[in-house]
C-alpha positions as CSV (number, residue, x, y, z in Angstrom):
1,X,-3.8,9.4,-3.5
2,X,-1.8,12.3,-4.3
3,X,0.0,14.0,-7.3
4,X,2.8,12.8,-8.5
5,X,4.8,16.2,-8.0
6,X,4.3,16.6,-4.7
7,X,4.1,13.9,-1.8
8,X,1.2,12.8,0.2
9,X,-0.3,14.7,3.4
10,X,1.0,13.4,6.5
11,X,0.5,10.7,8.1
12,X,0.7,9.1,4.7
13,X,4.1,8.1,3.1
14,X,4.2,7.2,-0.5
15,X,4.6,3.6,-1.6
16,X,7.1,3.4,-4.2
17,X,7.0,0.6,-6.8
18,X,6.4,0.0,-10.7
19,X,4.7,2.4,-13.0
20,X,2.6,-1.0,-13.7
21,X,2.6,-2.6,-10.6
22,X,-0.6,-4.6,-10.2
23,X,-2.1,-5.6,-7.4
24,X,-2.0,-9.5,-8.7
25,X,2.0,-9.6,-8.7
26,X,2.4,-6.6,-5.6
27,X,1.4,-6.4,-2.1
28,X,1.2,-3.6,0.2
29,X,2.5,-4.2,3.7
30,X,2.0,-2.9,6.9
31,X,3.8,-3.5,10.0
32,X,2.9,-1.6,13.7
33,X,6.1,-0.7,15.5
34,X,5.3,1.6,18.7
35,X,1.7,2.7,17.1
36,X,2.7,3.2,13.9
37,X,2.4,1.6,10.7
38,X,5.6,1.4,8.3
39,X,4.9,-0.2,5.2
40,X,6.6,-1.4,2.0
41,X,5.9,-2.9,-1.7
42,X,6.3,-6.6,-1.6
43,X,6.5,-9.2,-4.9
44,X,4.0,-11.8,-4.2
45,X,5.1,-15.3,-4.0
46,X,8.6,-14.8,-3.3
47,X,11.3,-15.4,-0.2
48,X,11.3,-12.2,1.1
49,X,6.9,-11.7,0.9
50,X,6.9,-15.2,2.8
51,X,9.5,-13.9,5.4
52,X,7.7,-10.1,5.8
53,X,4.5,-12.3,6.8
54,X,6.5,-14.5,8.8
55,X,7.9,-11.7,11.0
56,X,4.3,-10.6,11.3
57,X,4.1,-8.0,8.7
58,X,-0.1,-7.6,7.0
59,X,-1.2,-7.3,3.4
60,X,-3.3,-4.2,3.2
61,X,-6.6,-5.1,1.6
62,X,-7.3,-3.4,-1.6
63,X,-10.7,-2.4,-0.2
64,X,-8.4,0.3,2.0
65,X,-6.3,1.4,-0.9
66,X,-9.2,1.9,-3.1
67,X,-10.7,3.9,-0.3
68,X,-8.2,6.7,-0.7
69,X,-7.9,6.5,-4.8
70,X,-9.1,8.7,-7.6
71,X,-12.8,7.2,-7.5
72,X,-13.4,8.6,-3.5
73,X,-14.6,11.7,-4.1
74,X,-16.4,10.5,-7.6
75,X,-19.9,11.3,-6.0
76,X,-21.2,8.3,-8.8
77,X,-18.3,5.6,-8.6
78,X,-16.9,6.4,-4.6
């Protein structure tokens, strides 16, 4: 996670999607090309999610989103 004024430390990229994106309609997705990851905002359920998979394109788990949100460093909730 980072500010929204400034963009994330490298290596990370920000992901660019709806102020209310949701993880229930929204997937994050992660492809390796010459070891490294590039990665876009996907709509579940639709043509071009079903093609991203099919040119073998990953869903990032939650579990490793979460893992860099607000909560981390929250000594009681991370």
């Amino acid at each position: 996670m980072t500010s929204s004024d400034a963009p994330p430390p490298r290596p990370w990229h920000p992901v660019r999607g709806d102020r209310d994106a949701s993880m229930l309609w929204y997937a994050v997705m992660r492809k390796q090309i010459k070891g490294v990851y590039i990665g876009t905002l996907s709509v579940r359920h639709q043509d071009h999610h079903a093609s991203l998979l099919k040119e073998g394109w990953q869903e990032v788990p939650v579990e490793e989103i979460e893992a860099f949100g607000p909560r981390a460093d929250d000594p009681v909730t991370g």
